[in-house]
C-alpha positions as CSV (number, residue, x, y, z in Angstrom):
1,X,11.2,-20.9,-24.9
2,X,10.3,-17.1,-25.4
3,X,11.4,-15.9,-28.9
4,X,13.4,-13.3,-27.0
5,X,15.3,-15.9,-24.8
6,X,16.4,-17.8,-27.3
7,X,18.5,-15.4,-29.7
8,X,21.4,-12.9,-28.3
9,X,20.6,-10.6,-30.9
10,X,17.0,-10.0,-29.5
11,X,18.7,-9.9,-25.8
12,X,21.3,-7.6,-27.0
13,X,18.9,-5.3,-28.6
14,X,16.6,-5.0,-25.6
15,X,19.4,-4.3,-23.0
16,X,20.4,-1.2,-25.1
17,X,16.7,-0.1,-25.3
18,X,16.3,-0.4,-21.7
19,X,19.7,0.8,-20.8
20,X,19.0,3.8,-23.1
21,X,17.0,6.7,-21.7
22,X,15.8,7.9,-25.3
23,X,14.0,6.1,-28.2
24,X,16.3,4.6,-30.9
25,X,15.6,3.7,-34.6
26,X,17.2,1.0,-36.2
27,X,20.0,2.9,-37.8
28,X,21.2,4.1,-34.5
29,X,20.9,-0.1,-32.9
30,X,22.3,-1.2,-36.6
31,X,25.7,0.8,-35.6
32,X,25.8,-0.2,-32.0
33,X,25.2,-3.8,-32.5
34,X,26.9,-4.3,-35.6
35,X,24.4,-6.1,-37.5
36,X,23.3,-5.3,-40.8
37,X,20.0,-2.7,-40.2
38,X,18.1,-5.0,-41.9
39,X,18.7,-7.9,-39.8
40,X,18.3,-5.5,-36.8
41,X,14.7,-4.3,-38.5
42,X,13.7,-8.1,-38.4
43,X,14.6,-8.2,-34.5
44,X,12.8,-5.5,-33.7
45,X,10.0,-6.6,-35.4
46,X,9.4,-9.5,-33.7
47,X,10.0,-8.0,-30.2
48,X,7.4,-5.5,-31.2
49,X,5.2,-8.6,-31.5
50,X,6.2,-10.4,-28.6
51,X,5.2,-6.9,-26.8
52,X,9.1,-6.4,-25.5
53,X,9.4,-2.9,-27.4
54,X,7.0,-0.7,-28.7
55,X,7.0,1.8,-31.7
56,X,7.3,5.3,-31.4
57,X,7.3,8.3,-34.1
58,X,10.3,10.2,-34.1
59,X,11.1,13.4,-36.2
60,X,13.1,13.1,-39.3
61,X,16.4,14.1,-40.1
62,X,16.2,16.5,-42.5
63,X,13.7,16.0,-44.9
64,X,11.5,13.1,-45.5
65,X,9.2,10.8,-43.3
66,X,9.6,10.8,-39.8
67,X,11.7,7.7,-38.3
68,X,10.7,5.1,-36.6
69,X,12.0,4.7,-33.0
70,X,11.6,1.5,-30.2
71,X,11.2,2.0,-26.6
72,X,11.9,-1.6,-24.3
73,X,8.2,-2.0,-22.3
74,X,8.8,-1.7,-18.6
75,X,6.9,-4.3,-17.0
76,X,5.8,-3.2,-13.7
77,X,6.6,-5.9,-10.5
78,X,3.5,-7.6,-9.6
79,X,3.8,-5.7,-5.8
80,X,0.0,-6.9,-5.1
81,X,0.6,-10.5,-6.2
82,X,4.3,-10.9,-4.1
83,X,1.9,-9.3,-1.0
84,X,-0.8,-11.8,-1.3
85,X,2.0,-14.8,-1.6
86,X,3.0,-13.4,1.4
87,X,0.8,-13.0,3.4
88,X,-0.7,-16.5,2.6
89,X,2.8,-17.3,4.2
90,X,1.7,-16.3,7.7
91,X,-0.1,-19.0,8.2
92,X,-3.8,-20.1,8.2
93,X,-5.1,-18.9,12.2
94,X,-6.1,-15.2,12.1
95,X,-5.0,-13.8,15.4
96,X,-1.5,-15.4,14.6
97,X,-1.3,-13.4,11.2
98,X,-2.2,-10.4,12.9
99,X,0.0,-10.4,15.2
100,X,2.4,-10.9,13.0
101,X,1.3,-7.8,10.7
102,X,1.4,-6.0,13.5
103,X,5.1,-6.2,14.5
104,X,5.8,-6.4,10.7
105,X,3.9,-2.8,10.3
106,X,6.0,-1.5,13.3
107,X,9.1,-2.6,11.7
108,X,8.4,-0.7,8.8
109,X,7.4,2.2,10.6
110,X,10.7,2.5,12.4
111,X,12.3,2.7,9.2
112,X,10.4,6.0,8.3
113,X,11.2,9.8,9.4
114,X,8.2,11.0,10.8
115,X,6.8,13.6,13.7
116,X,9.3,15.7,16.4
117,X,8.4,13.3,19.2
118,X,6.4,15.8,20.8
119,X,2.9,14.0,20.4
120,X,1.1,15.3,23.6
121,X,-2.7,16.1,22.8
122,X,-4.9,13.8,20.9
123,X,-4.8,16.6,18.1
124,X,-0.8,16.1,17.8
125,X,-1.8,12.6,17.4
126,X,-4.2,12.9,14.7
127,X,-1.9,15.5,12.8
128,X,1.1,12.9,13.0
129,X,-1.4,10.2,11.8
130,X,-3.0,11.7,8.7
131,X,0.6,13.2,7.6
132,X,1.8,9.5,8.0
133,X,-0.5,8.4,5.7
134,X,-0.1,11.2,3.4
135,X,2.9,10.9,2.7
136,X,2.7,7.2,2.2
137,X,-0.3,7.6,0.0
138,X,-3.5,6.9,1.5
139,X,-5.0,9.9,1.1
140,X,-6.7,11.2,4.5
141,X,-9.3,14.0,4.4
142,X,-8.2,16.0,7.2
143,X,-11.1,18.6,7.2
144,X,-13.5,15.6,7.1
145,X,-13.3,14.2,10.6
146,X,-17.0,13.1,11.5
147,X,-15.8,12.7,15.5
148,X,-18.6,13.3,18.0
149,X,-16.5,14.4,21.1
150,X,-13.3,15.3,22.6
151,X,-12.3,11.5,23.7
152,X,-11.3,10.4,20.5
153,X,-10.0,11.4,17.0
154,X,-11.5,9.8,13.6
155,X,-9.3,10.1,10.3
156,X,-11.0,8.6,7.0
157,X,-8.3,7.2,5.0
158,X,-9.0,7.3,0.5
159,X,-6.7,5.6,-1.4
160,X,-5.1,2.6,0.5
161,X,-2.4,1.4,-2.4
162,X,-3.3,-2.3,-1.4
163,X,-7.2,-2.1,-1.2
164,X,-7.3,-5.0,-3.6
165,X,-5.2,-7.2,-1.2
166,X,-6.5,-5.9,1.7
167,X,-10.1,-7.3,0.9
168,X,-9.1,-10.8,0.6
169,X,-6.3,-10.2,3.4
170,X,-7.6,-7.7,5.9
171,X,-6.3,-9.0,9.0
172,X,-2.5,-9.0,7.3
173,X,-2.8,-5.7,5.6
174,X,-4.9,-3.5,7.7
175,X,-2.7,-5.4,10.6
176,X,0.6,-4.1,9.2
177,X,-1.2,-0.5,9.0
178,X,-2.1,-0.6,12.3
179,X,1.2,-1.5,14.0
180,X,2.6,1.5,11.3
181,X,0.3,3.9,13.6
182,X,1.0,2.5,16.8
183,X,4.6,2.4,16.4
184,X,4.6,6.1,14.9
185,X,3.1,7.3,18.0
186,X,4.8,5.6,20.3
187,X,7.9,7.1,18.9
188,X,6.5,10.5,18.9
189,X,4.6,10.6,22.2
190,X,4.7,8.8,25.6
191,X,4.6,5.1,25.0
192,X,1.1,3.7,25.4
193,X,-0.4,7.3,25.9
194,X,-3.2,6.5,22.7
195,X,-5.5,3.8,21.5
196,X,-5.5,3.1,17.9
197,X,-8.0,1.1,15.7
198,X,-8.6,0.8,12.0
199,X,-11.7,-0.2,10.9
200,X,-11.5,-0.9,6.6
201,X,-14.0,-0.2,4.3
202,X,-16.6,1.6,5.9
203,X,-17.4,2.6,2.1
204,X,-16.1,1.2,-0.9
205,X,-12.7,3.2,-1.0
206,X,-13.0,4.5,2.8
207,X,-11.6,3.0,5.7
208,X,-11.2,4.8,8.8
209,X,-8.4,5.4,11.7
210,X,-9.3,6.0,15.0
211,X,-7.6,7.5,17.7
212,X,-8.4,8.1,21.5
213,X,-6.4,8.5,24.5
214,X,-5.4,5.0,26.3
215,X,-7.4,6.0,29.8
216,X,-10.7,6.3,27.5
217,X,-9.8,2.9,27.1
218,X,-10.4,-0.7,29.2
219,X,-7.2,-1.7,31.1
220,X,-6.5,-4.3,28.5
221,X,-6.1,-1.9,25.8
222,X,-9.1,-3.7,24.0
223,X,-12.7,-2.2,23.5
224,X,-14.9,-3.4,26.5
225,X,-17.1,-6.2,26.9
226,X,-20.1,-6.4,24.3
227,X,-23.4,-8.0,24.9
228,X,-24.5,-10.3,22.5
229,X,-27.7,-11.4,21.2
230,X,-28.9,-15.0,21.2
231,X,-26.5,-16.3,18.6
232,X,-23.4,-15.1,20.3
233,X,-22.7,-12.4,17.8
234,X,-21.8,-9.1,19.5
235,X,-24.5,-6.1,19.3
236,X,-24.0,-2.8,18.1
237,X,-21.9,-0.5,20.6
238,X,-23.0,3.1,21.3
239,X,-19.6,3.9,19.3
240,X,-20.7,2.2,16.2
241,X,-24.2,3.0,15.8
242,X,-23.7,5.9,13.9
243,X,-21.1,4.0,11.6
244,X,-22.5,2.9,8.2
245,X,-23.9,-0.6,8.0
246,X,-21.1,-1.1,5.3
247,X,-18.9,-1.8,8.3
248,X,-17.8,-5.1,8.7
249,X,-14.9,-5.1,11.5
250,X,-12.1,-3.3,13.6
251,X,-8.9,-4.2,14.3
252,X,-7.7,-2.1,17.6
253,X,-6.1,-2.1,20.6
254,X,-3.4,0.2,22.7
255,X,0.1,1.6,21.3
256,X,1.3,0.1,24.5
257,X,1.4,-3.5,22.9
258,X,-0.9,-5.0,25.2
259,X,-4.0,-7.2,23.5
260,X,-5.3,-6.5,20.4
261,X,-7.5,-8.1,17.7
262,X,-10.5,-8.6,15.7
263,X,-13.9,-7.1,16.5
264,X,-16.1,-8.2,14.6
C-alpha cells in the first residue's frame, strides 16, 4: 500500500493541490484542512518523496525568505501503452487487424469537421489530406511533394503522434490512418473517385500518403499484379524505384471500400 493510499490526510491534501489552479504553502493547506501546519509540513513532505507534489518557490509576504509552495504532479495517461493493449486485442492474423483499423480509422474520421465536400481534382484531394493531418498533428510538408506526374499526389507526413506504436503495430495504426483518409474523402468528394495508400517510414520520422485518382487504378482498387523473383517475393514496381530503400511496405487500396491490404 502506497504511503499516500493509506492516510486521508495525504489524500485530502492532494485533492486540494490538484483541485487548486495555483501553488499553496503550508499555511494556506494548514487553514483549509485544519491540521496543525506542522503536521501538514510532515504530509507534504513525504508526498514530495513519494513524487505526488513538487516544491516550488513562491515570493514572500512582506519581508523575509520566500515561501515555499507545492504543486500535485500530473501524471500524464499512458495513451501509447492503452493503444498497444489494444491493438494486441484485434487479434493475431494481419489482414483481420487491418481491416478492422480501417473501419475503426473511418469511424473516427466521421467524427471530425473537415473539407466543404467539394473534393473534385486530385489537388482538392491532396489539400483536404495534408490539412487533415495538420490539424491532427502529423505534420505534412506541403511544399515538399516529390510526385513525378499528374496521376497521382504524394504528401510526406513528420510527426505521426504514435510512431512508437506504429513500429511494432503498423498494420493497426497506419490501418486506422488510412481508413481516416479514405473516409475524409469520400465525404468530401464522390465516393470512390481516389485511391489512397500510406506507406510508413520511408525515413526514420517520414512516412508518406499517396493519392491518385481510382481509374489510374486496377478494377479491384489494389495495385496491379507484381512479378516476383525466384523466392516469391514481389520485385520492385516502376512506382517504387525511386522510393528509398528504407521502405518496407504499403498499405493501399480505393476510398470505395473495395480490397485493400499489405504490399509488401
Amino acid at each position: 500500500m502506497s504511503a499516500v493510499s493509506d492516510s486521508w490526510p495525504r489524500r485530502r491534501l492532494l485533492a486540494l493541490l490538484r483541485s487548486s489552479g495555483q501553488a499553496l504553502d503550508a499555511q494556506e493547506l494548514a487553514r483549509l484542512t485544519g491540521q496543525h501546519v506542522t503536521t501538514v509540513r510532515f504530509h507534504l513532505d513525504v508526498l514530495t518523496k513519494e513524487s505526488m507534489v513538487r516544491q516550488v518557490q513562491q515570493p514572500p509576504r512582506g519581508r523575509g525568505r520566500p515561501r515555499i509552495g507545492y504543486t500535485a504532479v500530473q501524471h500524464s495517461v499512458g495513451y501509447q501503452d492503452l493503444a498497444r493493449v489494444l491493438a494486441e486485442q484485434l487479434g493475431s492474423d494481419p489482414k483481420r487487424r487491418l481491416d478492422a483499423a480501417v473501419s475503426a480509422g473511418r469511424a473516427w474520421s466521421a467524427t471530425l469537421d473537415e473539407g466543404d465536400g467539394d473534393v473534385r481534382t486530385l489537388a482538392d484531394a491532396k489539400e483536404l489530406v495534408s490539412t487533415t493531418m495538420s490539424e491532427l498533428g502529423y505534420a505534412p510538408e506541403r511544399d515538399a511533394d516529390p510526385q513525378r506526374d499528374d496521376e497521382t499526389a504524394v504528401i510526406r507526413l513528420t510527426a505521426c503522434p504514435l510512431r512508437d506504436l506504429a513500429r511494432t503495430h503498423s498494420e493497426v495504426v497506419c490501418g486506422v490512418h488510412l481508413g481516416l483518409i479514405r473516409e475524409v474523402l469520400d465525404r468530401n468528394g464522390s465516393r470512390g473517385s481516389f485511391n489512397a495508400g500510406l506507406q510508413p517510414f520511408v525515413e526514420p520520422e517520414v512516412c508518406l500518403v499517396r493519392l491518385s485518382l481510382a481509374l489510374q487504378q486496377s478494377g479491384s482498387g489494389m495495385p496491379g499484379p507484381r512479378s516476383t523473383n525466384g523466392d516469391g517475393v514481389a520485385e520492385p514496381s516502376a512506382d517504387d524505384t525511386d522510393d528509398p530503400p528504407a521502405a518496407r511496405r504499403m498499405f493501399s487500396g480505393s476510398s470505395a471500400g473495395g480490397p485493400f491490404g499489405l504490399r509488401r
